[in-house]
C-alpha positions in Angstrom: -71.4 -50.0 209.0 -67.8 -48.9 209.7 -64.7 -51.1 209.9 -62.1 -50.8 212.8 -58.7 -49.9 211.7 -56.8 -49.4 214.9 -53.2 -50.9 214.0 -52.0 -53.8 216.6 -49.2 -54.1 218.6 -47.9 -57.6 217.6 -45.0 -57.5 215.5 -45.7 -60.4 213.3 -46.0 -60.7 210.0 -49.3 -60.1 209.3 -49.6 -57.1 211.8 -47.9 -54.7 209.1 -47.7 -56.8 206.0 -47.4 -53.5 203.5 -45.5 -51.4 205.8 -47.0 -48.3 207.1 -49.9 -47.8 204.5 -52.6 -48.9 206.3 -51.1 -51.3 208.5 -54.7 -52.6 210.1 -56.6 -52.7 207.0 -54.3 -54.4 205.1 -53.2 -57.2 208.0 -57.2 -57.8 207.7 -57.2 -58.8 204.1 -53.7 -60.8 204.6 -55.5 -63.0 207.3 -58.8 -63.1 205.1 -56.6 -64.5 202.2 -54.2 -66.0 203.5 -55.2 -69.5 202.0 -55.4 -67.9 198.0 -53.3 -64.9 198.1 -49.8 -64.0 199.0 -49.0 -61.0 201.6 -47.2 -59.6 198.5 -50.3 -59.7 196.5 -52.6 -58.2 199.0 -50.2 -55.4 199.3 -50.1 -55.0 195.9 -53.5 -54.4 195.8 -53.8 -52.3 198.8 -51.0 -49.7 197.0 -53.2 -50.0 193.9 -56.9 -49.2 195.8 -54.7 -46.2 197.5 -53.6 -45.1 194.3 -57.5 -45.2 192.8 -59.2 -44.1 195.3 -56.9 -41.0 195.9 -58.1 -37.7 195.3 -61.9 -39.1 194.5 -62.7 -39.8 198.2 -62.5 -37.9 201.5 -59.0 -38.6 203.1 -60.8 -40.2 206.3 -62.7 -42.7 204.4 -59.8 -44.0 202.4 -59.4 -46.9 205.0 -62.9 -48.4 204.7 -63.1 -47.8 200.8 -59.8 -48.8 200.2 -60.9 -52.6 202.2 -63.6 -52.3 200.1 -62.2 -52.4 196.7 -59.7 -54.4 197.7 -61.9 -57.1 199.1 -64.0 -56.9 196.2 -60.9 -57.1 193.9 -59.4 -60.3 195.7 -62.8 -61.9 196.3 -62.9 -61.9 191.9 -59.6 -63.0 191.0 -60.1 -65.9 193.8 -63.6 -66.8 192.3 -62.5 -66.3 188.3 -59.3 -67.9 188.8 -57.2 -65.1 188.0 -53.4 -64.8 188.3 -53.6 -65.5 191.7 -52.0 -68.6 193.8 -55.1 -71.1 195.2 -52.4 -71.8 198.3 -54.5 -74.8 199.9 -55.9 -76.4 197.4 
């Protein structure tokens, strides 16, 4: 099962909300946590997945493993209550 990354068009916020590393993949995860996690944290985590995953991967799967291990990072510290913000609550 793949994952599209095409990047959009829209200049909001959300459309590249860590710049140019991964602009779709990242605007994904923003939208997906947008009520428990800041832009700045998704970002964060998208930069640290890059880091990770660099060199251990092939380069054209970074996007879809990087979303991954992201997801899979956020999804804990939302459930375990981690450092995170619980915006919404």
């Amino acid at each position: 099962m793949g994952i599209e990354m095409k990047a959009t068009t829209d200049a909001s916020a959300t459309t590249r909300p860590c710049g140019e590393a991964m602009p779709a993949m990242a605007a994904m995860l923003v939208r997906e946590f947008m009520t428990s996690a800041s832009p700045q944290e998704v970002c964060s985590e998208v930069r640290n997945a890059a880091r990770d995953l660099h060199g251990q991967i092939a380069p054209e799967s970074l996007p879809e493993m990087a979303y991954r291990l992201v997801r899979g990072r956020l999804l804990r510290r939302v459930r375990g209550g981690d450092t995170m913000t619980a915006r919404g609550a």
